[in-house]
N, C-alpha and C positions, 0 to 999 in steps of 0.2 A: 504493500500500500504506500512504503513509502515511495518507493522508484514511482509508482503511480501518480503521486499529488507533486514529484519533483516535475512530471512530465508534462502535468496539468495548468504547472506554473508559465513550465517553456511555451506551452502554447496562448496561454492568456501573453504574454510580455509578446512575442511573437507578432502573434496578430495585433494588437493593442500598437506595438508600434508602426507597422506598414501600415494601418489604416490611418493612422494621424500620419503618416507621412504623406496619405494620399489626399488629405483634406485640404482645403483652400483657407484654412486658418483665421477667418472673420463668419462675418453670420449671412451666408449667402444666402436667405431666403427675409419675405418681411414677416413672416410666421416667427422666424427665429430671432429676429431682430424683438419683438416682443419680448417673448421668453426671456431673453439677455436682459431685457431691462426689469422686469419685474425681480431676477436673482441678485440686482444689484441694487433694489431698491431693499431685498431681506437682507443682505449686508449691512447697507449705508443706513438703515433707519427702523426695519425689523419688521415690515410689514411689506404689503405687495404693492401699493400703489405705484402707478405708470408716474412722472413727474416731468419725464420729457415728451413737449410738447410737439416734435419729431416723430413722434412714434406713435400711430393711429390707429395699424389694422389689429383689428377684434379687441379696439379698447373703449368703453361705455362708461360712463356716467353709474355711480355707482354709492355706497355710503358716504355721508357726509358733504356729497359733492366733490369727492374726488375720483379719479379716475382707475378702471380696473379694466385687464384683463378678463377673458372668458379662459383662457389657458389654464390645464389643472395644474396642482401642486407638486407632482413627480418631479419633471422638468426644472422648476423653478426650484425643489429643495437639489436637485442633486447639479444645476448652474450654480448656485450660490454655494456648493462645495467648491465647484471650479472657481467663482471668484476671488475664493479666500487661499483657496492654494496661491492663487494669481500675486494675490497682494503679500502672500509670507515669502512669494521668492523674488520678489523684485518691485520697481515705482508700482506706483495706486495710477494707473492708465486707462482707458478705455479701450484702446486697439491690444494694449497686453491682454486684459481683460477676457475680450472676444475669443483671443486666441485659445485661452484656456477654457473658457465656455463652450468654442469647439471641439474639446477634447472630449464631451462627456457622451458625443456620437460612439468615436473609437471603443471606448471603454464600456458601452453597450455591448458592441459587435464582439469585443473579447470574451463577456463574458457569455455570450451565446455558444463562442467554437467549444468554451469550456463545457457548458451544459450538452452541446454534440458530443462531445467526445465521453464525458461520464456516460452517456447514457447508452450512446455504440459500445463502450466497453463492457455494460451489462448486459448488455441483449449479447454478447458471446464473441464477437469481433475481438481479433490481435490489437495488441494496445499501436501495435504501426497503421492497422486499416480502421482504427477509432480515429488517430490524430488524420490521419489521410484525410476522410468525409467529413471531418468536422470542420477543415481546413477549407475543404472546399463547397463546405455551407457557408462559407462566408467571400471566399472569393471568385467562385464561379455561378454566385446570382447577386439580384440585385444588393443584398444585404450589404453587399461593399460600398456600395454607394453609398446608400443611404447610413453607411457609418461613418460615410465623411461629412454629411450634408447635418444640417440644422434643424431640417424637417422634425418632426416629432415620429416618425414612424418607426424608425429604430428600436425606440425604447419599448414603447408596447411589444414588441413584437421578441425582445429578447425574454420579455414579463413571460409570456406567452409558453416561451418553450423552457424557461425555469419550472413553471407549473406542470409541465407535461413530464419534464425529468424528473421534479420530486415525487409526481405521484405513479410514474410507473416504477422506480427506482425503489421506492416503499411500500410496493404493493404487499410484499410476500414477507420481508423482511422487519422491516416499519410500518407496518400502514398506518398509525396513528401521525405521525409524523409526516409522512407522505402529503397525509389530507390535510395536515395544518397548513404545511408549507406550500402546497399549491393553491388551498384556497386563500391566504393571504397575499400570493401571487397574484392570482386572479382577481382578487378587490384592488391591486394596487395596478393590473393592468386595465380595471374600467376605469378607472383616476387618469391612464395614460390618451385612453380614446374609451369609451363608450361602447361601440360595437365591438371589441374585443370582449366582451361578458360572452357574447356566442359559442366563444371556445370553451365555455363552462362543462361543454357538452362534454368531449372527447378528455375533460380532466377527471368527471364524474366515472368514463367508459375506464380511465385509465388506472383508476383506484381500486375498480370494482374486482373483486379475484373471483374468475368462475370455478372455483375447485370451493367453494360455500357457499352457502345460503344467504342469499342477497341479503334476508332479515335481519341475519344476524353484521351484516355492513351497514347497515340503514346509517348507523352512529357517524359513520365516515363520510356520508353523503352530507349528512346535517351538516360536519362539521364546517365541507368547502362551500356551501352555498351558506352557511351563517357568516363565513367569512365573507364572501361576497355581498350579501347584503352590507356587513357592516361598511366594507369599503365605498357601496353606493351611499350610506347614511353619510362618511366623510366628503363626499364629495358635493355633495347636496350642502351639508353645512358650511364647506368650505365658499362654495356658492352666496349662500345667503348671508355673511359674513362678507360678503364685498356686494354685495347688491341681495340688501335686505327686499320684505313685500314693500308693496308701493310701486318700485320702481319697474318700466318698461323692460319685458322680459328682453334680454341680450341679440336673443337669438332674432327678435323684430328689427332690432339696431342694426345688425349684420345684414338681416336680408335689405334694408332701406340703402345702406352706405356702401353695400357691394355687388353681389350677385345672389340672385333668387337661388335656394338650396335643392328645393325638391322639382325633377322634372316630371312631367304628364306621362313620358312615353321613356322606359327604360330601355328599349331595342336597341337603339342607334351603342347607346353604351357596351349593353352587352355583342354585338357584333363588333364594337370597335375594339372590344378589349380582348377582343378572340382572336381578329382574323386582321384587322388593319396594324400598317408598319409604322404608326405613329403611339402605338401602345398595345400590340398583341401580345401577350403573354409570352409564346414562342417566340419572336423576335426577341425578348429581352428578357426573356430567362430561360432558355433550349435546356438546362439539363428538370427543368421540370419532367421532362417526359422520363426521366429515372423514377421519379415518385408516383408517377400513373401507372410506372411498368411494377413499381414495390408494392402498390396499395394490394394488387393479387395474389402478392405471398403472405402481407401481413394477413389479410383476412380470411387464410386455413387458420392458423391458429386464436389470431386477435380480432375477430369479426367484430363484435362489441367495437373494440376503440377504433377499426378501422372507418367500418361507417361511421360512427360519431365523428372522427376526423373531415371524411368527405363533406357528410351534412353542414355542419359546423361552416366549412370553407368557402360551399355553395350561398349557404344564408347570409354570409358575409360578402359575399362577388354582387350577388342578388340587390343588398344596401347598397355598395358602392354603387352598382348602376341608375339607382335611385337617386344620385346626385347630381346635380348637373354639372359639376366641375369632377368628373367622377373619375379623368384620368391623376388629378392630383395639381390642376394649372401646368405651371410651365415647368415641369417637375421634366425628369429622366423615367418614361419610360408608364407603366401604371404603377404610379407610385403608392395607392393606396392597399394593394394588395400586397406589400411587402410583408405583412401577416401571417397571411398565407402560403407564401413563398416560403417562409422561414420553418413554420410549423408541418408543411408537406414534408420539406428534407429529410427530418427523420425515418421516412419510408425511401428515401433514396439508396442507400444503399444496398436494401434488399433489392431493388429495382435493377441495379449495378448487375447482381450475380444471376441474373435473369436476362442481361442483356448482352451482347457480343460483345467483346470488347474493344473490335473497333468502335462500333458505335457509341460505346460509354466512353470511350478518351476524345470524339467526335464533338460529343456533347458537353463537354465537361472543358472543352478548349473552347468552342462556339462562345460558352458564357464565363469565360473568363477572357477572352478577347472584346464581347463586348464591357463588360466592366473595366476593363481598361481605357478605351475610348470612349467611356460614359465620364472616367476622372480624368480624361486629358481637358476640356474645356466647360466651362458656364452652360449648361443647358440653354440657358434664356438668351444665347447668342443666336443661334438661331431663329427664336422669333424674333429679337429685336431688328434683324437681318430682313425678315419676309415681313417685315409693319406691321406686326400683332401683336395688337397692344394685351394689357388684360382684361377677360373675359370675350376672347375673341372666339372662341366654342358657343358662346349661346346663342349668337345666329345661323351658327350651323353646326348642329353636334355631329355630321358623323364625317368632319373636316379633318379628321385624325387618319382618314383613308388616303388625303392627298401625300404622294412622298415626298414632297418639296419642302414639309416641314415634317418630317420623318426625323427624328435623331439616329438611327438605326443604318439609315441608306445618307444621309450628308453628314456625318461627323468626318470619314476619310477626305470627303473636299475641304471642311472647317479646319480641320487639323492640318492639311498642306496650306491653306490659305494663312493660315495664324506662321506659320513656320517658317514660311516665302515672303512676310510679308514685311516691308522696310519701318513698320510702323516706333516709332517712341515715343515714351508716356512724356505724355502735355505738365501741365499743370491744375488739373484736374483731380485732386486728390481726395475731395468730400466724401469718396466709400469709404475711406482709411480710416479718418480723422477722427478722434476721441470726442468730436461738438456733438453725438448724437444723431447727426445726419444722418438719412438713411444708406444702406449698406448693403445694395444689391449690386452696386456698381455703376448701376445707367440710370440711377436717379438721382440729380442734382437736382437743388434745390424746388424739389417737387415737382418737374420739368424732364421730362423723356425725349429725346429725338432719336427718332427710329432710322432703318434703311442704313444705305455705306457709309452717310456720315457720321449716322450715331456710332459704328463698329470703330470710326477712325474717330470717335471723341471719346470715347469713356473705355477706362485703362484695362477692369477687368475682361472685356469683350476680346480683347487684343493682349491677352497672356494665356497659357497657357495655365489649367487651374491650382494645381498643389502650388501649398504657400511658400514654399524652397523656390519657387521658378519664376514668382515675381514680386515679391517682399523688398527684395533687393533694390529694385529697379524703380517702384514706386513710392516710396517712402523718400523724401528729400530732407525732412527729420528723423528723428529714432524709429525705427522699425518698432512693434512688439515685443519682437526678441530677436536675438543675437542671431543671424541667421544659419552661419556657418556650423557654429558651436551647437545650437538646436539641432541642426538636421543630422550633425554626427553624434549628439544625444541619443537621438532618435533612432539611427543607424546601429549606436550601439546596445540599445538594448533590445531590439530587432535579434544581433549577432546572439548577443547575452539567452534571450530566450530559445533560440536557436540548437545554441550548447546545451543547455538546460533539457530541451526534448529531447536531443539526443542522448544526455547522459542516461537521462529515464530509460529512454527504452532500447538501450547499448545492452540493457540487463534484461534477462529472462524475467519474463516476472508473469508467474502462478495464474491462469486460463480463470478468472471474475468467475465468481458465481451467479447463472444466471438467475437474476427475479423474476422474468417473465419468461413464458416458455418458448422454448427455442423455434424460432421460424422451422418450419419443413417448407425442403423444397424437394419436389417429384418425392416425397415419400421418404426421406431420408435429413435427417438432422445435420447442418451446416456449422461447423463452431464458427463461421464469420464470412461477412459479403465483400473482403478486400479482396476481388476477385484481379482488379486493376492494380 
C-alpha cells in the first residue's frame, strides 16, 4: 500500500503540473472573472460581495443593496484558498492573484486521475494499466481542457467521480463509509452545478451490493440522499443569505440582462451535439467510443450501476439540450457535458480490452491531438475572427453545423496563422492589468471590435495560449510571476512526480483486492483491461 499511495502521489504532482502548464494563467472566461472576484472579496473582507464595479455577469442586486453573485460557494471557498497561497508567496497583486486562482482548475483534474486510478486498481487492473487510463482520463478528452480553463465544469465533475470511487471502492469492504463519503460528494457536487444531483443515481446503483438484501442496505441509501439533501439545504441558505425574500429572483435578472435560458425546441441541440463539427461529441472527445464499447462488459456483471450510469448521462445530455446556450457559449467544444465525459471513463477501459488495439491507440491519439490544439489558442478567437458577437446561436441554433466556425476543422489554419504571423503586442494591456478590467482579452473598456482588426488589436487573440508563451511578451510591468523560474517550477515537479510513479511501481506490488466483482469477459475472468 505503501508503493501504492507513493504512486498515487506521482500521478497527482504529474498531472497537477502539465495541466497548469497548459493553462493560460489569468481568468479567460467572464464566468471566471466572477468567481475570482467574489474569492477575493472572502479574503479582503470575509464575505462575498462583488465590489468591482467591472464585473457584471451573473451579478444582482442583492442584501442590503449590495451586490452578489448567483455562483455557489465551492469555487469561491476553494479561489480564496488560491488567493491566500497567492499573497503568502509573494506582493498582494491582482494579475498574481489570477494566476493562482487559475491553479484550482489543474488541481481538480489531478485529483480526478487520482480517483481513476484508485478505482482501476480495485476493479483488478496492474497498478501500470490503473496509472495508464487514469492518465489518459485526463488527457485524451476534454477534461484537459477544461482543467486549464476557469469554467466551473471541472470541479463538479471531479465531485462526481470522487462519489462514484468512494462508493464503489466501499461497497464490500466499507460501505458505511462509502455512503458517507459519496453522498457528501454528491451534496457538495449540487453546490458545484445543480444538475449534477442526476448522478445521485449510479452512486445509489454503486453502493448497492447485490450479494444482500437491499432491506437490509436501505440505511446506506438514506445515508447518501440525507447527505444530498443536506447539501441542497446549504445551498439554498447560502442563496438566501445574499439575496434574502423580497428581492427579484436572480434567475429573472439573468434572463433580462443576457440571454433567454430555456429553448421551445431541444432538437436543433440534440442533433448538434451528436452529429455537427462545431460541438459533436465524437469530434471532441473520439475515445468516448471506449466507454460505449465498456458499458457491454460492465453490465454482465454491474447491470445495476451500468444502467444507472447510462440513465443518469442521458437525463443530463437531455437538460443540457434544454438550454439555449447549450453548447456552453464560446467555450471548446460541448463544454457542458464534461460531466459526462468524465464519469463515462470509468467504463473505458473495459471498452479498451474489447476493442483492437489499433483502434484503441487510434482513439486515444485522435483525442489527445485534439486537446492539444484545443490549448494551443483562445477559443473565442475564432468567433471574434467570423463577427460573432455573444449570443450569436439564438438566431440560429443549429449554426454549430456550419464549419467555418468549427474549432475542430480551423484550429490547424489558426495555429499557422498565429505562428506566421508578424504581429506584436500594442499597448493594449487592460486583460492583464490588476484595475479589474475585464479579462477575456478582446474586451476593452466595455468595447469589442470584431473581424482582422480586432485579431490584430487585442494581444491574447494573437499569442498562443499557455501562460509561459506570452507573459513574457505582454507584461511591460511585472508579470504575475517570475516566468522562467515558474515554468521550470513547474517542469520540475512534473519530473518530480514522474520519479515518484515510477518509483511506485518499479516494485511488485501484491494484485488489490477486488471490491466489486471482476468484469467477465466471453466467460472468463480478466485481472485487468491494460490490454494497450
Amino acid at each position: 500500500m505503501t508503493r501504492w499511495r507513493i504512486t498515487l502521489l506521482g500521478l497527482f504532482l504529474t498531472v497537477f503540473a502539465i495541466v497548469s502548464l497548459s493553462g493560460p494563467g489569468r481568468t479567460d472566461s467572464i464566468d471566471g472573472l466572477t468567481r475570482f472576484e467574489v474569492a477575493c472579496s472572502l479574503v479582503d473582507h470575509g464575505d462575498s460581495v462583488i465590489r468591482n464595479d467591472n464585473v457584471w455577469f451573473s451579478v444582482f442586486p442583492g442584501r442590503d443593496g449590495q451586490r452578489y453573485s448567483t455562483y455557489r460557494f465551492p469555487q469561491s471557498v476553494l479561489g480564496a484558498a488560491a488567493v491566500l497561497i497567492s499573497d503568502a508567496t509573494g506582493p498582494i497583486q491582482g494579475v498574481r492573484r489570477r494566476f493562482f486562482f487559475s491553479l484550482t482548475s489543474p488541481f481538480a483534474a489531478a485529483c480526478m486521475a487520482v480517483c481513476y486510478a484508485a478505482l482501476f486498481r480495485r476493479l483488478g487492473h496492474g497498478p501500470r494499466g490503473a496509472v495508464f487510463w487514469a492518465a489518459a482520463g485526463v488527457f485524451c478528452t476534454p477534461n484537459w481542457f477544461y482543467g486549464t480553463s476557469l469554467y466551473d465544469d471541472i470541479l463538479g465533475s471531479a465531485t462526481v467521480v470522487f462519489a462514484l470511487t468512494a462508493a464503489l471502492l466501499g461497497r464490500r469492504r466499507r460501505p458505511w463509509l462509502g455512503a458517507t463519503l459519496s453522498g457528501l460528494a454528491m451534496g457538495l457536487a449540487f453546490n458545484c452545478k445543480q444538475p449534477l444531483a442526476l448522478f445521485t443515481l449510479p452512486v445509489l446503483a454503486a453502493i448497492h451490493d447485490p450479494e444482500r438484501d437491499w432491506r437490509v442496505q436501505r440505511g446506506r441509501y438514506a445515508v447518501v440522499l440525507g447527505l444530498l439533501a443536506l447539501g441542497i439545504v446549504v445551498q439554498q441558505a447560502y442563496e438566501r443569505i445574499k439575496f434574502p425574500p423580497g428581492f427579484t429572483d436572480a434567475r429573472d435578472f439573468m434572463q433580462a440582462m443576457y440571454v433567454p435560458v430555456w429553448t421551445d425546441d431541444p432538437t436543433p441541440a440534440m442533433l448538434a451535439m451528436t452529429f455537427s463539427l462545431g460541438c459533436g461529441v465524437l469530434f471532441y472527445n473520439a475515445p468516448i467510443l471506449l466507454s460505449v464499447a465498456g458499458l457491454k462488459t460492465w453490465r454482465r456483471t454491474e447491470e445495476l450501476f451500468a444502467t444507472a450510469l447510462v440513465v443518469a448521462s442521458m437525463l443530463f445530455f437531455l437538460f443540457i439540450c434544454c438550454l439555449t446556450f447549450y453548447k456552453g457559449d464560446n467555450a471548446w467544444g460541448p463544454r457542458y457535458l464534461t460531466p459526462v465525459f468524465a464519469v463515462l471513463w470509468i467504463l473505458a477501459p473495459a471498452g479498451a480490452w474489447a476493442t483492437r488495439r489499433w483502434a484503441v491507440v487510434a482513439q486515444l491519439a485522435v483525442g489527445l491531438l485534439v486537446q492539444i490544439g484545443a490549448l494551443s489558442l483562445d477559443p473565442q478567437r475564432l468567433y471574434m475572427e467570423r463577427e460573432l458577437a455573444s449570443g450569436f446561436y439564438l438566431k440560429d441554433p443549429t449554426i454549430y453545423f456550419d464549419p467555418s466556425i468549427a474549432h475542430v476543422i480551423q484550429r490547424p489554419r489558426e495555429i499557422w496563422s498565429v505562428f506566421t504571423s508578424r504581429y506584436r503586442p500594442n499597448d493594449v494591456f487592460e486583460a492583464f492589468e490588476p484595475d479589474g478590467k475585464p479579462t477575456r482579452g478582446y474586451l476593452v473598456n466595455g468595447r469589442v471590435e470584431y473581424g482582422a482588426s480586432g485579431l490584430l488589436k487585442y494581444n491574447t487573440m494573437n499569442s498562443f495560449r499557455p501562460w509561459w508563451a506570452h507573459f513574457g511578451l505582454f507584461f511591460k510591468k511585472q508579470p504575475p510571476v517570475d516566468v522562467p523560474r515558474t515554468a521550470i517550477l513547474f517542469a520540475a515537479i512534473a519530473a518530480a512526480g514522474s520519479v515518484l510513479t515510477a518509483i511506485g511501481l518499479s516494485v511488485p506490488i501484491r494484485r488489490a483486492v477486488v471490491e466489486t466483482p471482476t468484469i467477465i469477459l466471453e466467460g472468463r475472468p480478466r485481472e485487468g483491461f491494460a490490454a494497450v
